[in-house]
PLY file of the C-alpha trace (Angstrom):
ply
format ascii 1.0
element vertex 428
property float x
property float y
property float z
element edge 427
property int vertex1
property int vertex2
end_header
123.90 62.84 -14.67
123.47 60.02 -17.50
121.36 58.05 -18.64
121.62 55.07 -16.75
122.33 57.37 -13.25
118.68 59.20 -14.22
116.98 55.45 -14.69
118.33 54.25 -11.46
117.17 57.77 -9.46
113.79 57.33 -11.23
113.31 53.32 -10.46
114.47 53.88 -6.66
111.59 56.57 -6.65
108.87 54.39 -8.19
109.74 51.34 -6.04
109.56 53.73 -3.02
106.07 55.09 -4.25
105.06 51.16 -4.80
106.03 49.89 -1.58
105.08 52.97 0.83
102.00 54.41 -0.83
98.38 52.94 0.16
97.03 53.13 -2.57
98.85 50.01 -4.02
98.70 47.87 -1.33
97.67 44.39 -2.19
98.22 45.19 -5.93
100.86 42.61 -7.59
103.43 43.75 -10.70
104.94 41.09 -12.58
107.36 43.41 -13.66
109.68 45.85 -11.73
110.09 49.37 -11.49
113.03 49.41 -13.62
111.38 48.06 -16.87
108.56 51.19 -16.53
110.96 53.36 -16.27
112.77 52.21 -19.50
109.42 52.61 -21.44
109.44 55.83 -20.39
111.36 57.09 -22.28
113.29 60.19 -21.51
110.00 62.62 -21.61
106.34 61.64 -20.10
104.01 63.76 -21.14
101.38 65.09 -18.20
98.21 63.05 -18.66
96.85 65.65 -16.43
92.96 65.42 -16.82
93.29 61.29 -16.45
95.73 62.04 -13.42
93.00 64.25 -11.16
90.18 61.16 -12.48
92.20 59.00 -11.00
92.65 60.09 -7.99
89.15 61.73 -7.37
87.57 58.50 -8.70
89.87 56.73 -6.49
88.92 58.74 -3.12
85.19 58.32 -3.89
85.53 54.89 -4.30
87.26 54.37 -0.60
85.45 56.94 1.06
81.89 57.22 0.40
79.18 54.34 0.62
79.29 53.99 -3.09
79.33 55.60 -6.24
76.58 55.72 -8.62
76.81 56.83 -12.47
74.83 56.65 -15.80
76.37 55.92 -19.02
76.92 59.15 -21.19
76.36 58.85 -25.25
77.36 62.24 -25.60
79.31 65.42 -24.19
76.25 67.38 -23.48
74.84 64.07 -21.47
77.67 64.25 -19.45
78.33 67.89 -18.29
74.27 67.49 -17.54
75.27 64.70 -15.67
77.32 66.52 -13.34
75.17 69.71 -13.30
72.45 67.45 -11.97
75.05 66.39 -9.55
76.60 63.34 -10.30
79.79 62.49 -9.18
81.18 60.04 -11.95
80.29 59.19 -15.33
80.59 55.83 -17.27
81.16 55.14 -20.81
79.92 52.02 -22.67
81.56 50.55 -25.19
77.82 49.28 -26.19
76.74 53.00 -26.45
79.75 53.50 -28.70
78.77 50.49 -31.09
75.26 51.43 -31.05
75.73 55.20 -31.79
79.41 56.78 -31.19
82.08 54.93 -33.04
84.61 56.27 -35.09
83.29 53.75 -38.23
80.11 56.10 -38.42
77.84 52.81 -38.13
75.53 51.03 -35.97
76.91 47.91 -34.36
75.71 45.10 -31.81
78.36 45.28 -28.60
80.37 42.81 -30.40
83.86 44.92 -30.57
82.71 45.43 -34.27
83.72 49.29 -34.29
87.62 50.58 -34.41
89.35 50.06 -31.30
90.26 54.04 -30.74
86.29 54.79 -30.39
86.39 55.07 -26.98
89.55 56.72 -26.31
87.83 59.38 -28.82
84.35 59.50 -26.84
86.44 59.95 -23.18
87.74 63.06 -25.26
84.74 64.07 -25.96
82.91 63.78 -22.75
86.11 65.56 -21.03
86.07 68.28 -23.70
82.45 68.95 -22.88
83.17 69.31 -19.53
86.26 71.58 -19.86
84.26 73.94 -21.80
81.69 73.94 -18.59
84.35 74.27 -16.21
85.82 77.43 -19.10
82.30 79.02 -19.22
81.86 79.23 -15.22
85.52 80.22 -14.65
84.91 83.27 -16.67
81.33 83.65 -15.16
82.68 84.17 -11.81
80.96 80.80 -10.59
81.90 78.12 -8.54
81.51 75.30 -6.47
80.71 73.14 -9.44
83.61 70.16 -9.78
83.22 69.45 -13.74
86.15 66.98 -14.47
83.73 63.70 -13.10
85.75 60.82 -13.51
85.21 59.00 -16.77
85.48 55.21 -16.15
85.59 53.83 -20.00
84.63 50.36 -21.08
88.27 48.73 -23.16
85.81 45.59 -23.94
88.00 42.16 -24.07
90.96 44.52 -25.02
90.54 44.34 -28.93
93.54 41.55 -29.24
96.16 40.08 -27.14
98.42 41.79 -24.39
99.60 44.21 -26.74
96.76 45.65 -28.05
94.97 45.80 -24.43
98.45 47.69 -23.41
98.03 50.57 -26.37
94.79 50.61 -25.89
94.87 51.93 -22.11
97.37 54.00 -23.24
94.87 55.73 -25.58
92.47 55.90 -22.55
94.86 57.37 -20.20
95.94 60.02 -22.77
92.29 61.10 -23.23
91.65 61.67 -19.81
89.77 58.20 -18.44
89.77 57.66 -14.72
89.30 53.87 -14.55
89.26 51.32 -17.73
87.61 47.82 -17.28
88.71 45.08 -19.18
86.40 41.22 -19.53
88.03 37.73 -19.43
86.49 37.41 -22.92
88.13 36.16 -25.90
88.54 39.63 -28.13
87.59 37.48 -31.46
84.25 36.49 -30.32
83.44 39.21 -27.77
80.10 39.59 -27.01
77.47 42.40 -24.87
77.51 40.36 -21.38
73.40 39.61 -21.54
74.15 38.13 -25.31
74.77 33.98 -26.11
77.60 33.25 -27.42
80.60 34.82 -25.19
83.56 32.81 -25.06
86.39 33.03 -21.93
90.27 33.12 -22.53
92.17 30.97 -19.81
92.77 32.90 -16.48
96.09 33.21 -17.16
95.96 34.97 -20.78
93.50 37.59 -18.83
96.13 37.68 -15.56
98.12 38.89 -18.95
95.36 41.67 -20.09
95.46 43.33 -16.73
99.21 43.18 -16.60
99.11 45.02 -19.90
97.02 47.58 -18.70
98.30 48.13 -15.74
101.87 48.68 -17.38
100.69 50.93 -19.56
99.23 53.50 -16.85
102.35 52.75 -14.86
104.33 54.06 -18.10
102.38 57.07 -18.17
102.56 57.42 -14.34
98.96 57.88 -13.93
97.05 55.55 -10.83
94.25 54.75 -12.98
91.68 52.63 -11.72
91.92 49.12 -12.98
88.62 47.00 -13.29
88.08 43.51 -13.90
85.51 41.93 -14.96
84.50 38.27 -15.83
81.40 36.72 -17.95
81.99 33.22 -16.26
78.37 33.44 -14.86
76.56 32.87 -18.07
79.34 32.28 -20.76
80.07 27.94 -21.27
82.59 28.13 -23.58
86.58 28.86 -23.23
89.53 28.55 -25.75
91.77 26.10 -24.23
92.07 24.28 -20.69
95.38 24.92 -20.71
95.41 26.76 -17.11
95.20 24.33 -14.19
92.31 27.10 -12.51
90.02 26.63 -15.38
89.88 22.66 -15.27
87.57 22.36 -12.50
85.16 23.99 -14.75
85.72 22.15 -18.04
83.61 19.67 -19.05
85.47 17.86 -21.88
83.32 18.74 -24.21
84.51 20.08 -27.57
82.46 22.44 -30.14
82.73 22.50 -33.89
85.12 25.40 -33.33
87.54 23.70 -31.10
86.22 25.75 -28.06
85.95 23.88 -25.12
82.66 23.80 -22.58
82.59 24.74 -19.73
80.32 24.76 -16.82
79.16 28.54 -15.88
77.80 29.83 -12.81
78.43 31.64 -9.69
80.99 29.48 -8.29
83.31 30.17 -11.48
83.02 33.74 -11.57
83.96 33.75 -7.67
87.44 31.32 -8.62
88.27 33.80 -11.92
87.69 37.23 -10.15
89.85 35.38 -7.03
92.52 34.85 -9.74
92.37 38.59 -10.67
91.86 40.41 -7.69
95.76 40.96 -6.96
96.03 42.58 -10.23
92.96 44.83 -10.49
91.39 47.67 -8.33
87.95 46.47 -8.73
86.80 43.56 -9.55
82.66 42.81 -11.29
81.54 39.63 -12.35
78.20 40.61 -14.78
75.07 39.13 -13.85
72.15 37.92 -15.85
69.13 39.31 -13.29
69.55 41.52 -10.59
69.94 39.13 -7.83
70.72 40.30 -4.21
71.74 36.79 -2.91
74.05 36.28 -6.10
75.65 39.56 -5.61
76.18 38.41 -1.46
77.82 35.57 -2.09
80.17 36.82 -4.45
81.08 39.94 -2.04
81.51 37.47 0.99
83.54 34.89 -1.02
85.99 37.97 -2.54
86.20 39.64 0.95
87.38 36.50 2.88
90.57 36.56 1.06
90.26 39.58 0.07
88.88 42.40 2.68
89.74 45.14 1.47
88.93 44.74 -2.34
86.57 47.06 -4.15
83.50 45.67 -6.26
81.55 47.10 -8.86
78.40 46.81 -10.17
75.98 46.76 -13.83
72.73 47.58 -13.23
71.51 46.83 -16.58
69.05 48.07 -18.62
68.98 44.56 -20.05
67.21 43.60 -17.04
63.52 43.42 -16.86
63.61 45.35 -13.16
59.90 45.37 -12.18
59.46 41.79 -13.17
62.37 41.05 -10.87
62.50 43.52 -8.09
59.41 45.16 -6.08
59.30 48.92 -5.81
60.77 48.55 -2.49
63.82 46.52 -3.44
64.11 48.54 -6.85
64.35 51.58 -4.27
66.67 50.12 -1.91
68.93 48.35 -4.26
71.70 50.14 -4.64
72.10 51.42 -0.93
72.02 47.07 0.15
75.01 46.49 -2.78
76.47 49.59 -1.31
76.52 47.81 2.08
78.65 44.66 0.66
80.93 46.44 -0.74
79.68 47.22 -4.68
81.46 50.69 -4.54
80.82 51.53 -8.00
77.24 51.20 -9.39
76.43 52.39 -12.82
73.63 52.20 -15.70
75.64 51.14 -18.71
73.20 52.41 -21.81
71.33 55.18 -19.38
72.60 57.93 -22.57
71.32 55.39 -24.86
67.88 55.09 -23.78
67.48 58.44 -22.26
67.59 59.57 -25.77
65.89 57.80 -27.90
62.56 57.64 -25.18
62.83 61.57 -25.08
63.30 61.78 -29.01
60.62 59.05 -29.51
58.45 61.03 -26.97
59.20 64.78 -28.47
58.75 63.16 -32.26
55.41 61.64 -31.55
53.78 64.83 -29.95
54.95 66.82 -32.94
53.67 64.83 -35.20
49.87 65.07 -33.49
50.33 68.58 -31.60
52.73 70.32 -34.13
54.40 73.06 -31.69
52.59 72.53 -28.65
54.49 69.49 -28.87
57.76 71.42 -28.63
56.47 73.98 -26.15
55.79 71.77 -23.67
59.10 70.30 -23.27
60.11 74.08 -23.65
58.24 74.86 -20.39
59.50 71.36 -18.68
62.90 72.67 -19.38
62.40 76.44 -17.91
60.69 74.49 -14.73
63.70 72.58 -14.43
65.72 75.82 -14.17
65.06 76.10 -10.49
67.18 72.71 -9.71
69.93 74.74 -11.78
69.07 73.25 -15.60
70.40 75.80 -17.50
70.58 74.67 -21.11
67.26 76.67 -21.90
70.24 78.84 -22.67
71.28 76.53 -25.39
74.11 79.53 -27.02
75.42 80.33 -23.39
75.28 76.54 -22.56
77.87 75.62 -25.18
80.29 78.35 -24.58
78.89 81.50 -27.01
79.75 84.05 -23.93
82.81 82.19 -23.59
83.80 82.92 -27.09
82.57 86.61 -26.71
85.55 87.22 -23.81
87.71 85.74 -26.39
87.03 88.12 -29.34
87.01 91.10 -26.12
90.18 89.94 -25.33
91.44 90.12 -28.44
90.03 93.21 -29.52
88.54 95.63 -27.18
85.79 97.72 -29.26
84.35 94.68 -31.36
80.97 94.83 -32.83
80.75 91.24 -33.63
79.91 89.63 -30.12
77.30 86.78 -30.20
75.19 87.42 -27.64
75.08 91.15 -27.45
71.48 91.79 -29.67
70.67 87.78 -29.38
66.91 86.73 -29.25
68.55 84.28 -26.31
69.68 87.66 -24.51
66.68 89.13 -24.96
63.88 86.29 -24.32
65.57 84.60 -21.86
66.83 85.78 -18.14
0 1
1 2
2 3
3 4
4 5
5 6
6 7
7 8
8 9
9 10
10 11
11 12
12 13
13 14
14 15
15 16
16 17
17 18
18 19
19 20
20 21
21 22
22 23
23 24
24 25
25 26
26 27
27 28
28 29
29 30
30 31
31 32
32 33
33 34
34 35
35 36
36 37
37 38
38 39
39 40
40 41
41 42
42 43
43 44
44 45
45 46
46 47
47 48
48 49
49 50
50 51
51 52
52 53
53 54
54 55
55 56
56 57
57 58
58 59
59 60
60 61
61 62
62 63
63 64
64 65
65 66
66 67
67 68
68 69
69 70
70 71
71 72
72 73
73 74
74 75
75 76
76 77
77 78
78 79
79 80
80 81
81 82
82 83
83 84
84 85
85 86
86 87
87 88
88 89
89 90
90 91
91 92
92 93
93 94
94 95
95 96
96 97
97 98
98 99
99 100
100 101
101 102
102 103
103 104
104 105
105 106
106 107
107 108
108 109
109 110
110 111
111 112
112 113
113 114
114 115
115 116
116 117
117 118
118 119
119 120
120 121
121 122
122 123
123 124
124 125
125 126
126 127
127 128
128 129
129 130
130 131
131 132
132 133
133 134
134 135
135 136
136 137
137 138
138 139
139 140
140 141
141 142
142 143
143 144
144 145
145 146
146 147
147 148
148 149
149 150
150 151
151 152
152 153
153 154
154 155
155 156
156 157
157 158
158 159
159 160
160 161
161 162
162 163
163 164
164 165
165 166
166 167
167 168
168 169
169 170
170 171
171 172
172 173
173 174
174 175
175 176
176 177
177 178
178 179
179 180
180 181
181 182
182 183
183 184
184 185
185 186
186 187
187 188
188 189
189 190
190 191
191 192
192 193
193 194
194 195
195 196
196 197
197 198
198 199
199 200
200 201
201 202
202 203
203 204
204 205
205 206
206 207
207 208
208 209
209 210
210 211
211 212
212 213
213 214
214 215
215 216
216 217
217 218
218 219
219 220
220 221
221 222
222 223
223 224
224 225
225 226
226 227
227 228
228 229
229 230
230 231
231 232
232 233
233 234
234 235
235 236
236 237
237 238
238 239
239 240
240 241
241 242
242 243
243 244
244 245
245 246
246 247
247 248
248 249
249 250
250 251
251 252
252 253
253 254
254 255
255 256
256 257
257 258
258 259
259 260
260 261
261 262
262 263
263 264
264 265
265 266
266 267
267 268
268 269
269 270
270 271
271 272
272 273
273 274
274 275
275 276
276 277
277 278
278 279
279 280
280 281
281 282
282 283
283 284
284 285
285 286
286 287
287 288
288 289
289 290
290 291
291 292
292 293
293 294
294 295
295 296
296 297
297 298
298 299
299 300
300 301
301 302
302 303
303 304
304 305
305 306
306 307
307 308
308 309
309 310
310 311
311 312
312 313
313 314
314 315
315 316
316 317
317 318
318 319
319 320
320 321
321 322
322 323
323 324
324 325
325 326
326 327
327 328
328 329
329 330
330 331
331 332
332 333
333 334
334 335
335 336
336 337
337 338
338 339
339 340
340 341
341 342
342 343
343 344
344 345
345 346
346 347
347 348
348 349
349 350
350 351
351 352
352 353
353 354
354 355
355 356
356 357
357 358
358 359
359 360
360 361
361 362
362 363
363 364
364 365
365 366
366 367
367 368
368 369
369 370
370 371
371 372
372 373
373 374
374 375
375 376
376 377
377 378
378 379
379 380
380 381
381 382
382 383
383 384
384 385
385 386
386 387
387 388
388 389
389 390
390 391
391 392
392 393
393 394
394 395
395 396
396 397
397 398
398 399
399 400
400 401
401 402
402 403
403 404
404 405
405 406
406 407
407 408
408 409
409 410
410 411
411 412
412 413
413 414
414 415
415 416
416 417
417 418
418 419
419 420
420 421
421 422
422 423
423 424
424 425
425 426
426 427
């Protein structure tokens, strides 16, 4: 068969997929089978680790009430994540400024850090967790699923359609689930509780999702598409050159030629409206956690679009008790859950989580000296009974693991690890 035979076999199979397989329905391509399958190429390498993501991320998001994750900093944060028994993970591209970007600096969440940072941190988290799954697999243990789905913040896609179209790429190759892209423009991007943030038209974003879409198409991997807008709190856009945007302009000019714009509910509803054939999920970001804000938007979406999934930021930028009562706070998710907010996450939960504990640890040592340490010692072995097990920090990241290695390889060592280890022979 040649070349052109194999592209037509190949495009007759993707349109078939398209057209008969739920999972797309009520998802628009601007482009046909027939151009994927010419990026191709003639080899597609088996994204395997983003391919099961996918689809597990994509099941939990139509089957269960909703899906609730914390943001991971590091690799240990996630496989504790799922050992606690969480059933996705998130990764912020905030974290990655603040504390996990390739640059090796500290940055606001203002796309200041190279682009590949969070392709690299998916890595990471999924490398943590395939050692996990490694160490129980040769444990003999089970019923642990370790490969959570990663869903990985792409920011305002680091440039135009291009670079938001190699960019997924580089998440999809490093094992992400879901990607979410923001209707912001790249140049200016800013966190989504900052000042500042400035929108692209609804078209050029239309364009960003097309891009990244493509891209997982290319690599024939179902990842789950997010899209989220800023319009509720950002008053500035590039140019009012899409017809959907002028209701929302005000004619006002800045210094910088950006235009204003009026912000507010009512244009987050009409951009995510604009979006919603194109994207999985769609989350406009909210300033305060407001239950009749988040309504509205889910009933607007729904009546043209039913069956459309929503997702959710519950911020650590919010101030929750001054907002929420302990009754609300506690019922929260479970009421978004209800209208439709499928996937719920804490973006900088690794971020704080850390520093509190460090903080915390650090202060006590500096009064108590090791009773300091101790104590979260004995909090740790306490915690063993819910199944905590990295009191066994050697075991935890993979130092038996490595022993059946070195056994395998040579029968009679005398080199093992843990064999004669004070962890062997202080802890059970």
């Amino acid at each position: 068969m040649d070349i052109e035979d194999r592209i037509q076999e190949q495009t007759a199979q993707l349109e078939a997929q398209w057209a008969e397989d739920e999972r797309w329905a009520g998802i628009e391509r601007p482009y046909g089978a027939e151009e994927v399958v010419r990026l191709r190429g003639s080899v597609v390498p088996e994204c395997t680790v983003a391919r099961l993501g996918a689809g597990r991320l994509w099941r939990l998001l139509t089957q269960d009430a909703y899906v609730n994750a914390l943001g991971a900093l590091t690799g240990g944060q996630a496989v504790q994540m799922v050992k606690a028994g969480l059933q996705a993970i998130y990764l912020s591209g905030w974290q990655v400024a603040a504390d996990a970007n390739l640059a090796g600096s500290t940055y606001p969440d203002q796309s200041l850090y190279p682009a590949n940072s969070v392709p690299n941190v998916v890595r990471r988290l999924n490398n943590a967790l395939l050692r996990a799954d490694q160490i129980d697999w040769s444990e003999g243990r089970n019923g642990t699923d370790w490969l959570a789905p990663i869903v990985a913040d792409a920011e305002a896609g680091f440039g135009g359609a291009l670079n938001a179209y190699e960019l997924m790429r580089a998440m999809v190759e490093a094992g992400a689930a879901g990607v979410h892209f923001e209707d912001q423009l790249a140049a200016e991007k800013k966190c989504g509780h900052l000042g500042g943030k400035v929108l692209v038209p609804t078209s050029q974003f239309v364009r960003t999702l097309t891009a990244a879409r493509l891209a997982a198409d290319v690599l024939n991997v179902p990842t789950v598409l997010v899209a989220r807008t800023d319009a509720l709190s950002a008053s500035l856009l590039t140019t009012d050159v899409d017809e959907r945007d002028a209701a929302f302009v005000t004619g006002e000019r800045t210094s910088e030629g950006f235009f204003r714009v009026r912000d507010g509910l009512e244009a987050a509803i009409a951009r995510s409206l604009a979006y919603a054939p194109y994207a999985d999920v769609l989350w406009f970001e909210t300033s305060t956690p407001d239950l009749g804000e988040a309504r509205e938007f889910a009933q607007a979406v729904h009546e043209r679009h039913p069956r459309k999934l929503l997702a959710y930021n519950c911020s650590p930028s919010f101030n929750w008790k001054q907002a929420l009562s302990d009754t609300e706070i506690a019922s929260f998710q479970r009421q978004l859950g209800d209208w439709g907010y499928r996937f719920q996450f804490i973006t900088l939960a690794g971020f704080h989580s850390l520093n509190a504990g460090m903080f915390e640890l650090a202060r006590g040592y500096r009064a108590h000296g090791m009773s300091a340490y101790v104590e979260l010692q004995e909090r740790e072995l306490a915690m063993e009974a819910d199944g905590y097990t990295a009191t066994r920090h050697q075991r935890e990241v993979g130092a038996g693991y490595f022993d059946k290695v070195m056994q395998a390889i040579s029968k009679d060592s005398s080199t093992l690890a843990l064999h004669g280890s004070t962890e062997e022979a202080q802890f059970a």
